[in-house]
MIDO-441937 format. One record per residue: residue number from 1; residue in three letters; x, z, y of N, C-alpha, C in turn. Coordinates in steps of 0.1 Angstrom, whole numbers, m for minus. Layout:
! residues N
   num   residu   neast     nup   nnorth   caeast    caup   canorth   ceast     cup   cnorth
   NUM      ALA       X       Z        Y        X       Z         Y       X       Z        Y
...
***
This chain:
! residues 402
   num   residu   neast     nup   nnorth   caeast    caup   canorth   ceast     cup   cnorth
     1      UNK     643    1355      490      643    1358       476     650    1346      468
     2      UNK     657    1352      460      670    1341       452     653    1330      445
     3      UNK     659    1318      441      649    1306       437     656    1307      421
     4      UNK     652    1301      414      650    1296       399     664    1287      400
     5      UNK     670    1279      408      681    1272       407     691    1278      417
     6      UNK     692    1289      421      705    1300       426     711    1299      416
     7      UNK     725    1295      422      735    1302       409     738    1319      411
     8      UNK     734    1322      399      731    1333       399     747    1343      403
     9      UNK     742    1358      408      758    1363       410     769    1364      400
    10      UNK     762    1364      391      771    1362       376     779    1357      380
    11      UNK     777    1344      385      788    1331       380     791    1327      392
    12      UNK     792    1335      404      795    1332       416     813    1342      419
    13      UNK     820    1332      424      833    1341       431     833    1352      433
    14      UNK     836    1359      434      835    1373       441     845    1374      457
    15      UNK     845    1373      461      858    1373       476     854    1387      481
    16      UNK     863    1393      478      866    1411       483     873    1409      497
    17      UNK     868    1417      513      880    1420       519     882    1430      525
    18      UNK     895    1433      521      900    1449       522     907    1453      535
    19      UNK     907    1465      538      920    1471       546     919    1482      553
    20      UNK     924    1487      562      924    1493       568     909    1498      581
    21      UNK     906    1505      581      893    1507       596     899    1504      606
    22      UNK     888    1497      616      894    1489       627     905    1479      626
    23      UNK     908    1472      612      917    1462       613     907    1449      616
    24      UNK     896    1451      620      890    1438       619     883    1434      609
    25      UNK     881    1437      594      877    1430       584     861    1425      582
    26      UNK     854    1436      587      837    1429       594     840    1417      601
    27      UNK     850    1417      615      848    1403       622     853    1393      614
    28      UNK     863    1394      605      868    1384       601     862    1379      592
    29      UNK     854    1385      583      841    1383       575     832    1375      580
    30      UNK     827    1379      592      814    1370       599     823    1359      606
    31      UNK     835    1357      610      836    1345       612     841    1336      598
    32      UNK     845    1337      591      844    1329       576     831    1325      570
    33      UNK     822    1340      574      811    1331       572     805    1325      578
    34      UNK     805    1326      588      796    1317       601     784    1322      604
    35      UNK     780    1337      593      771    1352       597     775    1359      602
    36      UNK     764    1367      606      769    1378       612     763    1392      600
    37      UNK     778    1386      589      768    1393       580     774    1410      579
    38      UNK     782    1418      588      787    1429       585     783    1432      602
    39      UNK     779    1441      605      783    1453       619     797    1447      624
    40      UNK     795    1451      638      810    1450       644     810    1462      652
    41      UNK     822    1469      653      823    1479       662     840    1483      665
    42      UNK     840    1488      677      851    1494       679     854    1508      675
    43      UNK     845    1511      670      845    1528       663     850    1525      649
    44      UNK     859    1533      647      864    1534       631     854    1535      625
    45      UNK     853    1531      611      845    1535       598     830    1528      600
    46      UNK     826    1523      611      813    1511       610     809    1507      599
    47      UNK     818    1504      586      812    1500       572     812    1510      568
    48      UNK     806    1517      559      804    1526       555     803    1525      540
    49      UNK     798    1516      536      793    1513       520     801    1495      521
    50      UNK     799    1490      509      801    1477       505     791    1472      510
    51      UNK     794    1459      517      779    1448       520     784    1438      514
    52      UNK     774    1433      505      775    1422       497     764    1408      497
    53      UNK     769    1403      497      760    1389       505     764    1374      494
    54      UNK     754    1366      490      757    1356       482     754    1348      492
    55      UNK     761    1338      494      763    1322       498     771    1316      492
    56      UNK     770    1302      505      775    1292       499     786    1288      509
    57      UNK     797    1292      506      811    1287       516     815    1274      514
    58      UNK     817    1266      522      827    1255       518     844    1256      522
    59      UNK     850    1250      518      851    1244       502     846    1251      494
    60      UNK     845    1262      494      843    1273       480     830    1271      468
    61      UNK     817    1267      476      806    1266       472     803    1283      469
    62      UNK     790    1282      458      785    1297       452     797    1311      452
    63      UNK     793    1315      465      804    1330       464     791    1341      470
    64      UNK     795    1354      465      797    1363       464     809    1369      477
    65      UNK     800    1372      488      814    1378       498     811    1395      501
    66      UNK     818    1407      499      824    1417       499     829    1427      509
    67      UNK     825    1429      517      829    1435       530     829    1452      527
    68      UNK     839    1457      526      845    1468       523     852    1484      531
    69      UNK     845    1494      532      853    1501       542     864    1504      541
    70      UNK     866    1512      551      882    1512       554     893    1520      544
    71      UNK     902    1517      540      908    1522       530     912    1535      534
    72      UNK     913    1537      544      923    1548       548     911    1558      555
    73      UNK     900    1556      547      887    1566       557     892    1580      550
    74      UNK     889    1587      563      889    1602       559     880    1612      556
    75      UNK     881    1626      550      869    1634       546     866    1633      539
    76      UNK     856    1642      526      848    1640       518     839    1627      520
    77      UNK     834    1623      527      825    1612       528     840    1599      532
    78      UNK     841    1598      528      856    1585       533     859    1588      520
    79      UNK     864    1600      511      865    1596       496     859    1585      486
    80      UNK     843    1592      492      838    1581       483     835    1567      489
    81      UNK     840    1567      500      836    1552       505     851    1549      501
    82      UNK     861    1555      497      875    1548       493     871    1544      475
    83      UNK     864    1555      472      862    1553       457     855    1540      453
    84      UNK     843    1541      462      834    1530       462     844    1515      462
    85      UNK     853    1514      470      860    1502       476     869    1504      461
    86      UNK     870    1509      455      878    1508       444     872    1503      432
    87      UNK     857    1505      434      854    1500       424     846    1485      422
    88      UNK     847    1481      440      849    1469       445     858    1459      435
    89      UNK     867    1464      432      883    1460       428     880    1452      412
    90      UNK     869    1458      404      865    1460       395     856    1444      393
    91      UNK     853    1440      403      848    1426       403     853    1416      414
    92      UNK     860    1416      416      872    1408       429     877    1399      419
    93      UNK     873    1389      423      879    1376       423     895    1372      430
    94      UNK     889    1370      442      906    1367       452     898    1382      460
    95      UNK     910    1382      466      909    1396       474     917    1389      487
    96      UNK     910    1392      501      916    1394       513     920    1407      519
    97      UNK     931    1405      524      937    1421       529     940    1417      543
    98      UNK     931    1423      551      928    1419       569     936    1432      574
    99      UNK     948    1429      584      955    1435       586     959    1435      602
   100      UNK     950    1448      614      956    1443       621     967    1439      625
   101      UNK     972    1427      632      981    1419       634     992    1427      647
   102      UNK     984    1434      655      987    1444       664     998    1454      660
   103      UNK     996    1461      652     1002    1470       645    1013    1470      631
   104      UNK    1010    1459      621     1018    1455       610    1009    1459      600
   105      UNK    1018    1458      587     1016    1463       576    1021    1480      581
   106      UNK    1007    1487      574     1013    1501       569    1010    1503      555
   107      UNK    1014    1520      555     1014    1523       539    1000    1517      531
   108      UNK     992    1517      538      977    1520       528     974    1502      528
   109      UNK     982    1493      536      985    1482       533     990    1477      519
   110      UNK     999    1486      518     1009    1484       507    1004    1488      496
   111      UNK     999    1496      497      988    1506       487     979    1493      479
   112      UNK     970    1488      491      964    1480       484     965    1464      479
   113      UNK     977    1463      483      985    1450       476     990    1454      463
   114      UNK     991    1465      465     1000    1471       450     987    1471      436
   115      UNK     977    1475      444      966    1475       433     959    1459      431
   116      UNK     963    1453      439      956    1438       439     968    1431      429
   117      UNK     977    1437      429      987    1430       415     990    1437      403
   118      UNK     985    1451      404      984    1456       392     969    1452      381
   119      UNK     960    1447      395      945    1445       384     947    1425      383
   120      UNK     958    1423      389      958    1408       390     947    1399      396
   121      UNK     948    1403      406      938    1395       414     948    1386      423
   122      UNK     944    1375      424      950    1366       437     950    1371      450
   123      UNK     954    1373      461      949    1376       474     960    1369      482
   124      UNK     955    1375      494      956    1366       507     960    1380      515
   125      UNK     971    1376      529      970    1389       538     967    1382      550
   126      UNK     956    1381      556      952    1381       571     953    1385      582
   127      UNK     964    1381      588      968    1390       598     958    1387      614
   128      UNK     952    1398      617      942    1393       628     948    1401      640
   129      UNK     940    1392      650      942    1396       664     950    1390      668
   130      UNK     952    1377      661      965    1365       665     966    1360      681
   131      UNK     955    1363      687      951    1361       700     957    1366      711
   132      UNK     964    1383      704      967    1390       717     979    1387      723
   133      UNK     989    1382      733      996    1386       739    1017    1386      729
   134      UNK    1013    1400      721     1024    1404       714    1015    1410      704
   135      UNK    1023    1404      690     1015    1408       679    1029    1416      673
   136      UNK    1032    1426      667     1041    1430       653    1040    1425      644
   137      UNK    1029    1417      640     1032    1407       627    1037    1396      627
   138      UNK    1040    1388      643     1046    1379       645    1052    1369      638
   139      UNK    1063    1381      631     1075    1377       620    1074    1372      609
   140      UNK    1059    1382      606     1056    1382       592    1050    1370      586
   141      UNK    1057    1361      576     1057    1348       571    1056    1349      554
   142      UNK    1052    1339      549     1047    1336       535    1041    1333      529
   143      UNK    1038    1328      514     1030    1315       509    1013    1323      511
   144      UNK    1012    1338      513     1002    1345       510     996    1349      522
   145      UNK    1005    1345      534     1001    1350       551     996    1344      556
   146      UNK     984    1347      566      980    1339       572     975    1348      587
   147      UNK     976    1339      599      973    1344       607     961    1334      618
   148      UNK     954    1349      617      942    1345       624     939    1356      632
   149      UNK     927    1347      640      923    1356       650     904    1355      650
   150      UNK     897    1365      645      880    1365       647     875    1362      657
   151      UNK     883    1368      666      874    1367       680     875    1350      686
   152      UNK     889    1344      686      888    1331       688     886    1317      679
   153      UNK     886    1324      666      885    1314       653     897    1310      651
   154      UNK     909    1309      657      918    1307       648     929    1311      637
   155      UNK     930    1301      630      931    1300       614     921    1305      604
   156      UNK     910    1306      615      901    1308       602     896    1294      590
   157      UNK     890    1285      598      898    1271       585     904    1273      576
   158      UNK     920    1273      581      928    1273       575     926    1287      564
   159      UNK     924    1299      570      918    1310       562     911    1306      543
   160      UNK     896    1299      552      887    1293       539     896    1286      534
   161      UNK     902    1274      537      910    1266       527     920    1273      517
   162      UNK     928    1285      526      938    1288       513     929    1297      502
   163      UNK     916    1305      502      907    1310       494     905    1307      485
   164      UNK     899    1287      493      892    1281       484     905    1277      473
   165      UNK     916    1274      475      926    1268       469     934    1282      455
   166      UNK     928    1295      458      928    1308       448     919    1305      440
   167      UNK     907    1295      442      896    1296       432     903    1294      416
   168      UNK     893    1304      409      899    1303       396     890    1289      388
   169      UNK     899    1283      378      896    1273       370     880    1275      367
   170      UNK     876    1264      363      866    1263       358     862    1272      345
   171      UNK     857    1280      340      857    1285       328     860    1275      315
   172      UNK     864    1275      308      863    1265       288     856    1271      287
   173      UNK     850    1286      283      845    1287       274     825    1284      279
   174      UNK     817    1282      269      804    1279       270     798    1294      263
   175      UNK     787    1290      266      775    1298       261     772    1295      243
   176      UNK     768    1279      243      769    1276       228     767    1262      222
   177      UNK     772    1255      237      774    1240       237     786    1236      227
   178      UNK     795    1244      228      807    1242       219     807    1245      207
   179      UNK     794    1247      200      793    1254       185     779    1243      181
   180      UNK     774    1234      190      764    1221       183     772    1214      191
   181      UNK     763    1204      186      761    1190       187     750    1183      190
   182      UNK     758    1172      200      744    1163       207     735    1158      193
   183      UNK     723    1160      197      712    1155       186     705    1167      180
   184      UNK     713    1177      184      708    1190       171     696    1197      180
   185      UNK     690    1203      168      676    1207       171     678    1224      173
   186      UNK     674    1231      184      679    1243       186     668    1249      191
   187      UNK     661    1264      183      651    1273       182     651    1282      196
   188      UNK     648    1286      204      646    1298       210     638    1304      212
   189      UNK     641    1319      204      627    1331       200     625    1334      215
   190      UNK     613    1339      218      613    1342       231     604    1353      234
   191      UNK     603    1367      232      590    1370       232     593    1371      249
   192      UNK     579    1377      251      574    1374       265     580    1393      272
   193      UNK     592    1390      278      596    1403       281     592    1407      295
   194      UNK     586    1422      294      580    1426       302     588    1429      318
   195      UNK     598    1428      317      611    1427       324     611    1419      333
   196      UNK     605    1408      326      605    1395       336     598    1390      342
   197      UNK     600    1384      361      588    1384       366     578    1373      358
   198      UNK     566    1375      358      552    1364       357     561    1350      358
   199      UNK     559    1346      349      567    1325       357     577    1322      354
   200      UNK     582    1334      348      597    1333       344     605    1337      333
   201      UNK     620    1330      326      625    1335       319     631    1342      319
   202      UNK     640    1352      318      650    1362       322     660    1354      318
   203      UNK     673    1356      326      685    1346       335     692    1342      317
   204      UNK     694    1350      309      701    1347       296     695    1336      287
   205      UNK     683    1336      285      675    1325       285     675    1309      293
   206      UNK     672    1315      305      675    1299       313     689    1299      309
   207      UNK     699    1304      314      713    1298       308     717    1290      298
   208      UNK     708    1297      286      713    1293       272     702    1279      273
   209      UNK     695    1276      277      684    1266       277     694    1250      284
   210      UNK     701    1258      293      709    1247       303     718    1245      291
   211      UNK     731    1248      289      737    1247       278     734    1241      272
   212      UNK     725    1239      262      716    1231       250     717    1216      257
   213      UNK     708    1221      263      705    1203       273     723    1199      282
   214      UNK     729    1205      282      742    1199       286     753    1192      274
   215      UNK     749    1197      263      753    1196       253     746    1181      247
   216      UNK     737    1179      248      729    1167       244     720    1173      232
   217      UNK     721    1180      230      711    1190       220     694    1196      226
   218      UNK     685    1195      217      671    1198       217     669    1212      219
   219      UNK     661    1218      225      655    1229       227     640    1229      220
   220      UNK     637    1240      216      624    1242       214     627    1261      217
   221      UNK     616    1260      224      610    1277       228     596    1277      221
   222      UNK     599    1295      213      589    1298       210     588    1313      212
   223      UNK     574    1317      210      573    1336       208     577    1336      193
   224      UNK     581    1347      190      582    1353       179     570    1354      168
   225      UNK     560    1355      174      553    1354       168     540    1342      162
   226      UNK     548    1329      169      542    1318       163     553    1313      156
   227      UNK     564    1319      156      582    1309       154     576    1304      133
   228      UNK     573    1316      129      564    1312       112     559    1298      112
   229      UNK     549    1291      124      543    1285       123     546    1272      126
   230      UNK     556    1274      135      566    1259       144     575    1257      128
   231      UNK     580    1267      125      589    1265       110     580    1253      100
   232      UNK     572    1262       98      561    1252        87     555    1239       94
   233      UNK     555    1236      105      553    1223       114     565    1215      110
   234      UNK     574    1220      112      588    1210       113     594    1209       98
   235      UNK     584    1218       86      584    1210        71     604    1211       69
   236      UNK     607    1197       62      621    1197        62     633    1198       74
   237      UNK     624    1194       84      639    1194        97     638    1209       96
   238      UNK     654    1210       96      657    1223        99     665    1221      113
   239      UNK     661    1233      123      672    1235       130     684    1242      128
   240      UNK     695    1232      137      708    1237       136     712    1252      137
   241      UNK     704    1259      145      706    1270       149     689    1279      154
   242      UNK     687    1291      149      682    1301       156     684    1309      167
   243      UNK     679    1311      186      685    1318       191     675    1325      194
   244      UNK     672    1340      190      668    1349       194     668    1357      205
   245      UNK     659    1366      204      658    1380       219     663    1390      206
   246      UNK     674    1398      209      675    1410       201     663    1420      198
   247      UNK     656    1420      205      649    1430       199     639    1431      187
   248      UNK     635    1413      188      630    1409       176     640    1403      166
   249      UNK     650    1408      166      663    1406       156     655    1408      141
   250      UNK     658    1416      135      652    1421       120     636    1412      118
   251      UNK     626    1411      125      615    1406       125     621    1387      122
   252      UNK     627    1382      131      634    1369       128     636    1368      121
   253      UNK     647    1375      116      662    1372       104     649    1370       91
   254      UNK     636    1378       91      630    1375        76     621    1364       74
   255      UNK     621    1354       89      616    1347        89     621    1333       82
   256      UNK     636    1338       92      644    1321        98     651    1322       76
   257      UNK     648    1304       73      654    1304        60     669    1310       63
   258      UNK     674    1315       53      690    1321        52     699    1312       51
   259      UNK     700    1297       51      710    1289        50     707    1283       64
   260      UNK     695    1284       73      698    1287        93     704    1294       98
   261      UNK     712    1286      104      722    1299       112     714    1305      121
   262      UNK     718    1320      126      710    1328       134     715    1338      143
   263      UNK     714    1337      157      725    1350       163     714    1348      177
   264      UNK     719    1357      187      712    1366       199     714    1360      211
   265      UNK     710    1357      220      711    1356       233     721    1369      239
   266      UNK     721    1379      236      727    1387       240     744    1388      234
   267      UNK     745    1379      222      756    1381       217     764    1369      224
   268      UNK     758    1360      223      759    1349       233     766    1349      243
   269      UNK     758    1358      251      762    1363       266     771    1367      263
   270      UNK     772    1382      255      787    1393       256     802    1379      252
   271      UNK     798    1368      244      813    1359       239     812    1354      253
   272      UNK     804    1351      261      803    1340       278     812    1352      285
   273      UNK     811    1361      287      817    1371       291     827    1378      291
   274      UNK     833    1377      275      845    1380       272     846    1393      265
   275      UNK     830    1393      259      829    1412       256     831    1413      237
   276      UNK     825    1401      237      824    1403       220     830    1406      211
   277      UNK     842    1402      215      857    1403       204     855    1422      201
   278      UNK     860    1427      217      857    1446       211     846    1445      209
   279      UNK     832    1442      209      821    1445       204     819    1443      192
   280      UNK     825    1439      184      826    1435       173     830    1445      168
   281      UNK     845    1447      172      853    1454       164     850    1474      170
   282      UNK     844    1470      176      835    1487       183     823    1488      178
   283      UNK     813    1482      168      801    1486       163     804    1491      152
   284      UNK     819    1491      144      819    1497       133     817    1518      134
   285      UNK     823    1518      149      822    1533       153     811    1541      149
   286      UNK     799    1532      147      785    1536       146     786    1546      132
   287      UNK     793    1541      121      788    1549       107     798    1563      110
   288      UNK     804    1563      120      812    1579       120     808    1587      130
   289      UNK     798    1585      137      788    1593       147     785    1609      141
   290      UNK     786    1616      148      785    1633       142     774    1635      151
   291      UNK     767    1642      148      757    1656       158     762    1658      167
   292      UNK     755    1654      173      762    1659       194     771    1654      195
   293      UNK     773    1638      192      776    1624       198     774    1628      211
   294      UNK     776    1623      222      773    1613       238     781    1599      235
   295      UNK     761    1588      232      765    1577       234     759    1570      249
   296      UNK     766    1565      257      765    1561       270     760    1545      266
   297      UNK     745    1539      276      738    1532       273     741    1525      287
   298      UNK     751    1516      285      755    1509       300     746    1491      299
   299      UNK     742    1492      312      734    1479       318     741    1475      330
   300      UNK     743    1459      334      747    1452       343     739    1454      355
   301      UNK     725    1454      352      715    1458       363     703    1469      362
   302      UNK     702    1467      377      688    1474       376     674    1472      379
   303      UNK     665    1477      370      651    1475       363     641    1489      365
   304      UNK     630    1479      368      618    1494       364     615    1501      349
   305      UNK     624    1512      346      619    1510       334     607    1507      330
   306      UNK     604    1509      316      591    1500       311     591    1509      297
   307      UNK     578    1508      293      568    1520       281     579    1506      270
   308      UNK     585    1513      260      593    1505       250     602    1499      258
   309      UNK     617    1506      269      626    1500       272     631    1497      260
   310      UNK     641    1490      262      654    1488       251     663    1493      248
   311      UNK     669    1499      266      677    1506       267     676    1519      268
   312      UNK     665    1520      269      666    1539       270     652    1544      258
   313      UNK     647    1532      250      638    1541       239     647    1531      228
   314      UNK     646    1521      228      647    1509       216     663    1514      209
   315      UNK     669    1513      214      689    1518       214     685    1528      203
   316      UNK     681    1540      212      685    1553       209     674    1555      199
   317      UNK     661    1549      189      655    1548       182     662    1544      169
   318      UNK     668    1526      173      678    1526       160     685    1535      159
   319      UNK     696    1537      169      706    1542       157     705    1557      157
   320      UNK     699    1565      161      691    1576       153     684    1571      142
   321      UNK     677    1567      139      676    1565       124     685    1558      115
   322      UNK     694    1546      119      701    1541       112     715    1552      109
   323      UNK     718    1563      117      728    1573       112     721    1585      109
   324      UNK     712    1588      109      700    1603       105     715    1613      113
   325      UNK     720    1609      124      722    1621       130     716    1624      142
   326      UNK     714    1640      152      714    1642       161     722    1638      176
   327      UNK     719    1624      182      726    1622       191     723    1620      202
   328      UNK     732    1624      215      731    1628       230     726    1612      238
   329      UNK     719    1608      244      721    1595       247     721    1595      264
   330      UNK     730    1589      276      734    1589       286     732    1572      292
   331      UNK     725    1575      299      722    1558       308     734    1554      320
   332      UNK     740    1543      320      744    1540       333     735    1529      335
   333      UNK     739    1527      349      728    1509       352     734    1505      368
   334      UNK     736    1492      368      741    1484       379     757    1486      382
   335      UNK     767    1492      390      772    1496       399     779    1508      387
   336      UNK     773    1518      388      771    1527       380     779    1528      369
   337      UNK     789    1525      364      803    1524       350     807    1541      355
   338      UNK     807    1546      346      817    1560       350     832    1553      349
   339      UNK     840    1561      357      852    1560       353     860    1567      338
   340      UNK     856    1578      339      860    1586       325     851    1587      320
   341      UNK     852    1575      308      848    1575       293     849    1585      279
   342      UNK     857    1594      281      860    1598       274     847    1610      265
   343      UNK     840    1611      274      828    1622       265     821    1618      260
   344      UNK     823    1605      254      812    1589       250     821    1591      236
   345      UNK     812    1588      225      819    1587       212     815    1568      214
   346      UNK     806    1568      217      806    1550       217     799    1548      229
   347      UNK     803    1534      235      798    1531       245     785    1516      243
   348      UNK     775    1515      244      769    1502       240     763    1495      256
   349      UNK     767    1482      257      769    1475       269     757    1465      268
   350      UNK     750    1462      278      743    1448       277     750    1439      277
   351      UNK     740    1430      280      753    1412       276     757    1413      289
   352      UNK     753    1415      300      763    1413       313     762    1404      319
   353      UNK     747    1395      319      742    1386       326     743    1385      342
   354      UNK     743    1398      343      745    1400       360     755    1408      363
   355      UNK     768    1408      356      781    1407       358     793    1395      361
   356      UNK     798    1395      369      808    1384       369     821    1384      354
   357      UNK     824    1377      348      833    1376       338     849    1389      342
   358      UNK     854    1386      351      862    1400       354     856    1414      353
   359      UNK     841    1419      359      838    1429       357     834    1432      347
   360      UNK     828    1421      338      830    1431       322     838    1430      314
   361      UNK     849    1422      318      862    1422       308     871    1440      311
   362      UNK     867    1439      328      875    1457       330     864    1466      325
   363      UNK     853    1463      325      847    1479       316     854    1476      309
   364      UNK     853    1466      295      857    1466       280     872    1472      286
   365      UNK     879    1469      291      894    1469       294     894    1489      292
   366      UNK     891    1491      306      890    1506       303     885    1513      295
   367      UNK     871    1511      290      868    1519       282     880    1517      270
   368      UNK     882    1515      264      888    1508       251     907    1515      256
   369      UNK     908    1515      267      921    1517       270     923    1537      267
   370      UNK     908    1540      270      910    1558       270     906    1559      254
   371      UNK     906    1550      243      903    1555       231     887    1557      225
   372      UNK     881    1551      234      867    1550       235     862    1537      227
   373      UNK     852    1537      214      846    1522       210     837    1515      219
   374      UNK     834    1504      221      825    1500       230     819    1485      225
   375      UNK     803    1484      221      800    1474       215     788    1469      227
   376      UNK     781    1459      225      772    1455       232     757    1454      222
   377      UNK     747    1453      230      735    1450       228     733    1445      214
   378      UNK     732    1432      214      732    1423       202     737    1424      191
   379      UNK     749    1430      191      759    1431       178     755    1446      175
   380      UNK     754    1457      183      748    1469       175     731    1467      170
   381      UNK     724    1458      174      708    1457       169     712    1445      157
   382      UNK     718    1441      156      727    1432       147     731    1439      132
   383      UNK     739    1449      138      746    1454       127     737    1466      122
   384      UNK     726    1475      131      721    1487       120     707    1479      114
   385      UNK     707    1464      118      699    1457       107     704    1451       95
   386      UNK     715    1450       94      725    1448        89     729    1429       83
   387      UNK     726    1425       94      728    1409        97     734    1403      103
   388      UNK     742    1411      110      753    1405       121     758    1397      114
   389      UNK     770    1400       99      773    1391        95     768    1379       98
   390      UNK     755    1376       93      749    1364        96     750    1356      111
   391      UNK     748    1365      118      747    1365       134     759    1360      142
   392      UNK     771    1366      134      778    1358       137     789    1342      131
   393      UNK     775    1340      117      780    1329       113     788    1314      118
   394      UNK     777    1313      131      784    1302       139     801    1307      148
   395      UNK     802    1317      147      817    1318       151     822    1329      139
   396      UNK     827    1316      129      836    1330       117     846    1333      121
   397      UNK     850    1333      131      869    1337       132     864    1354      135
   398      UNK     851    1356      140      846    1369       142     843    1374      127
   399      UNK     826    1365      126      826    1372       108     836    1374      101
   400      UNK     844    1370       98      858    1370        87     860    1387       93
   401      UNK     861    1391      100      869    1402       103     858    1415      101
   402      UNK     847    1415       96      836    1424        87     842    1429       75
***
């Protein structure tokens, strides 16, 4: 069971590897990792689903590794293990394309190099079975080839190294270290979410808590319902900032004085992520909602629901009342994005805590690409309270655009 100081999958690499059945891509997996973390078999199609495994590679550190079936599976059941692998694609980081070395590049090779540069992923081609005798890839040379062999380990080293050397940049952007300053005194509402195990914060919380303290800035955590009382303790210090749980959004805002800045954990998230900018500019969709709407209620993961979810009672409570129309309401959760958005008059996203930064830049990407609005959590509990403005005081390049 992941510990309290796992870096969480969020913020872990993603390393996808693709290809063909029976190119090898299980073995070549468990020798990079030094597990045996996929099946091996001489029977085509052995993987069957995505196996997904967090460790810790070196050089690479915190990854996320991806073992994928075979592109070229056949049959109704091979569709969706092709579909499934596609939507693999959707959170890939660097991508490996394991290609037996025996045989060459074929079409469905090509196939999937072509989509690893149309979604811009880095990748790698792996040519395995370097071991045998006479290879057909022999020839095949380039800054992106590499040839190795699972069964004897060679170039696999060299394999991890050129990976590690795809890793992408460090992120710039922060959570909310870059909007204080060392010394500043910083609120966190907190009510006690049922969500979360006994002992613990939920992952958007600890984050935002680290931040603070990386920042050189104070923390103070409270419930919501003592936050009245810590106010009138702390007399004239004001803190620099309020950071809230959305769902006690409106209950805050009439607390915290109005010349405190005040915005969400969840809005937080969605800017760490890359979601905000459309979230923003996708909550206005709300005031043109008709009768027999379908608004789709997407979540990064999955949860037991609970008596007062957020996402499947809290959502669809506001903004039925805040639009007095009759509307359809549709859950996704984990894995789970439809591809065609289109029967969605709006889409409303969690923050994406347990998304990698690529996978929720392509929801937002897609949805938004078929003419679909798409806002997140925080900014629609935000806005049918009608305080976002406020919310998003600390970043006006956003408010200005209200």
């Amino acid at each position: 069971m992941a510990g309290m100081n796992d870096t969480p999958s969020g913020e872990r690499i993603h390393i996808g590897f693709f290809g063909r059945r029976n190119a090898g891509k299980s073995s070549v997996v468990n020798a990079v990792t030094g597990q045996d973390l996929a099946v091996v078999s001489d029977i085509k199609g052995t993987t069957t689903d995505p196996v997904t495994k967090s460790m810790e590679i070196l050089p690479l550190g915190p990854v996320v590794v991806i073992d994928t079936p075979g592109f070229d599976d056949e049959g109704s059941l091979g569709e969706l293990r092709v579909q499934r692998t596609r939507k693999i694609l959707e959170k890939t980081d660097i991508a490996v394309l394991v290609v037996d070395g025996s045989e060459g590049l074929r079409k469905v090779d090509e196939e999937l190099t072509g989509l690893f540069k149309e979604k811009d992923i880095p990748f790698l081609i792996a040519f395995n079975k370097s071991d045998l005798p006479s290879s057909a890839a022999d020839s095949v040379t380039g800054e992106n080839v590499i040839h190795v062999s699972a069964l004897t380990g060679e170039g696999i080293d060299l394999l991890k190294d050129r990976i590690a050397a795809l890793k992408p940049q460090e992120k710039e952007g922060r959570i909310i270290a870059d909007r204080i300053d060392a010394g500043d005194l910083i609120i966190l509402v907190v009510p006690i979410d049922k969500a979360a195990p006994k002992g613990r914060l939920i992952l958007p919380q600890q984050q935002t808590i680290r931040d603070i303290l990386d920042a050189g800035a104070a923390a103070l955590v409270v419930q919501d319902s003592e936050l009245g009382e810590l106010l009138a303790k702390l007399g004239d210090t004001k803190p620099a900032l309020v950071i809230t749980d959305s769902q006690v959004f409106g209950k805050v805002d009439r607390i915290v004085p109005q010349d405190v800045p005040l915005t969400s954990f969840s809005i937080l998230m969605a800017r760490y992520k890359g979601l905000l900018d459309d979230a923003v500019k996708g909550v206005t969709a709300i005031n043109g909602l008709k009768d027999g709407d379908k608004i789709l209620i997407a979540e990064g993961c999955t949860h037991h629901r609970q008596c007062g979810d957020i996402g499947t009672v809290k959502i669809p409570k506001w903004l039925t009342e805040f639009t007095g129309k009759k509307l359809t309401f549709e859950t996704a959760s984990g894995t789970g994005y439809p591809d065609d958005l289109t029967p969605y008059a709006l889409v409303v996203h969690c923050g994406g805590c347990m998304l990698n930064e690529r996978e929720v830049r392509n929801r937002s990407l897609k949805t938004t690409a078929q003419g679909v609005p798409i806002t997140n959590y925080g900014t629609m509990i935000a806005y049918v309270h009608g305080i976002l403005k406020r919310s998003l005081s600390i970043f006006p390049e956003l408010a200005d655009t209200l």
